[in-house]
C-alpha positions as CSV (number, residue, x, y, z in Angstrom):
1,X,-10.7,-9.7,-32.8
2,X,-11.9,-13.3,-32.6
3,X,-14.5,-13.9,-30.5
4,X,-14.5,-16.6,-28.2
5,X,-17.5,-16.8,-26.3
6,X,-21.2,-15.1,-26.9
7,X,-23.3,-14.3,-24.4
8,X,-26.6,-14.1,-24.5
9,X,-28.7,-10.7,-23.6
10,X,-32.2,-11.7,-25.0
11,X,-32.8,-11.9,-28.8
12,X,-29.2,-10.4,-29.7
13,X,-25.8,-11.5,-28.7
14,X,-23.0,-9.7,-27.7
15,X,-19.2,-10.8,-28.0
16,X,-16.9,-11.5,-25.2
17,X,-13.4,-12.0,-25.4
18,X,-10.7,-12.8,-22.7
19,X,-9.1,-9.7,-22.5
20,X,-12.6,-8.4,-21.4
21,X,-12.4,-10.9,-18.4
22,X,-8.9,-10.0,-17.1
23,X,-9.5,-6.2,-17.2
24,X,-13.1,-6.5,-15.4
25,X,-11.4,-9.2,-13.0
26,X,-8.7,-6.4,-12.4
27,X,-10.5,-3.4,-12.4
28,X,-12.9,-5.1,-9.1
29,X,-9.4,-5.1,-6.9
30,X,-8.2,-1.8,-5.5
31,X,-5.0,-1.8,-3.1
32,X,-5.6,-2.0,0.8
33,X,-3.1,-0.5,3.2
34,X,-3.8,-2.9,6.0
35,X,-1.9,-5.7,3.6
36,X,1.4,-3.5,3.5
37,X,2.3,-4.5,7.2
38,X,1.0,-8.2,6.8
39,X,3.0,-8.5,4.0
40,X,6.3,-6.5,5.0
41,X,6.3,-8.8,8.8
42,X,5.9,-12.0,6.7
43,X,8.8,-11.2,4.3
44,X,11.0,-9.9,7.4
45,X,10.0,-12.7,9.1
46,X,11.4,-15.3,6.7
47,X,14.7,-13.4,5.5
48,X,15.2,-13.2,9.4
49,X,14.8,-17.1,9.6
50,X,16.9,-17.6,6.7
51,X,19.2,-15.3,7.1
52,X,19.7,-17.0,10.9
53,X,19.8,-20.6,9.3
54,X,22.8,-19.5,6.7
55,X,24.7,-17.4,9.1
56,X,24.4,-20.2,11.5
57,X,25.9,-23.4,9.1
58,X,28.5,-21.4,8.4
59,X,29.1,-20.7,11.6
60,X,29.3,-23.9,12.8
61,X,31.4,-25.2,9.8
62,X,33.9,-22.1,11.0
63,X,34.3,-23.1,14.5
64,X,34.4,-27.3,13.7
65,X,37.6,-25.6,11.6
66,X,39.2,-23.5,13.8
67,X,38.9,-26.4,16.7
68,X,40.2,-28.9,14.6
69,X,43.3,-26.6,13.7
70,X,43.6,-25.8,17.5
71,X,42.8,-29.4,18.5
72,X,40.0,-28.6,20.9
73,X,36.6,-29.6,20.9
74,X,34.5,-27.1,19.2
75,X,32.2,-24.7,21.4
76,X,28.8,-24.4,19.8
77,X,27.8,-21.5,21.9
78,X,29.7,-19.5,20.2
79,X,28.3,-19.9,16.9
80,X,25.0,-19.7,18.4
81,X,25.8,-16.7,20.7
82,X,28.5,-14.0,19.0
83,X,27.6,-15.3,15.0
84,X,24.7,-16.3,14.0
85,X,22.0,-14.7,16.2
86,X,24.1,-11.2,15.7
87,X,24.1,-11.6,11.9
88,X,20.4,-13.2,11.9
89,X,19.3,-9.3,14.0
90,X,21.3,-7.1,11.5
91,X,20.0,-8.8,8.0
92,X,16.2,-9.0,9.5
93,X,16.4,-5.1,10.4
94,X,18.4,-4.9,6.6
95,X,15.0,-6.9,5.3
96,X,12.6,-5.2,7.7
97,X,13.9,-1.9,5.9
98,X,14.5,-2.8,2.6
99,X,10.7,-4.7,2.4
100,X,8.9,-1.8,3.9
101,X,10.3,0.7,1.6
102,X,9.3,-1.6,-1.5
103,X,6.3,-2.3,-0.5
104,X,5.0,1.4,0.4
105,X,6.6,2.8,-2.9
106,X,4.0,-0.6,-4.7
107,X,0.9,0.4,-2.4
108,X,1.6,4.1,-3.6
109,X,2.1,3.2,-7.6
110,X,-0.6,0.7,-7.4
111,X,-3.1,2.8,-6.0
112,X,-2.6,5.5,-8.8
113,X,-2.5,2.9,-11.3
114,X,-6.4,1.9,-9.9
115,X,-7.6,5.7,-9.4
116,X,-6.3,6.1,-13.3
117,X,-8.1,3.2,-14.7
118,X,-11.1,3.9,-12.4
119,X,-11.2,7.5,-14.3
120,X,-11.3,6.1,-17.9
């Protein structure tokens, strides 16, 4: 093992190494459930947005089409309305889903992870 830094405890010194940093730095963090909402809202939150902005440009490149074939002048409410804002409600309850199920299953397997190293 190559040491890398000393540190002193009176007349003798005792090595240190990195590793010893990172698993003591680790070891001090144990999983909280109060972040599994915050974190599940904020990830709905922004595949919602996204979601919304995507479904929405393509929206609105579909109706520009369809008026220009039909040679009207394109009705942006319906993008808005009947595309876009449907789509945007079904992928954020998709996400809302999806997130909370991944993030329960990682508060679970990361809370056994920290009661097994806490045992050793």
């Amino acid at each position: 093992m190559r040491l890398v830094a000393t540190a002193p405890t009176g007349s003798r010194r005792v090595p240190h190494s990195k590793m010893e940093d990172m698993a003591s730095a680790y070891l001090a963090r144990s999983p909280h459930w109060y972040g599994v909402p915050v974190r599940v809202f904020v990830v709905t939150f922004i595949g919602t947005l996204l979601s919304f902005a995507v479904s929405l440009l393509l929206a609105i490149i579909g109706t520009v089409a369809s008026a220009a074939l039909h040679g009207v002048h394109p009705d942006m409410r319906i993008a808005y309305r009947y595309i876009a804002l449907p789509m945007a409600l079904v992928m954020g309850s998709i996400v809302f889903v999806l997130a909370l199920v991944m993030e329960i299953r990682h508060y679970r397997q990361s809370k056994t992870l920290s009661a097994i190293e806490r045992s050793n």
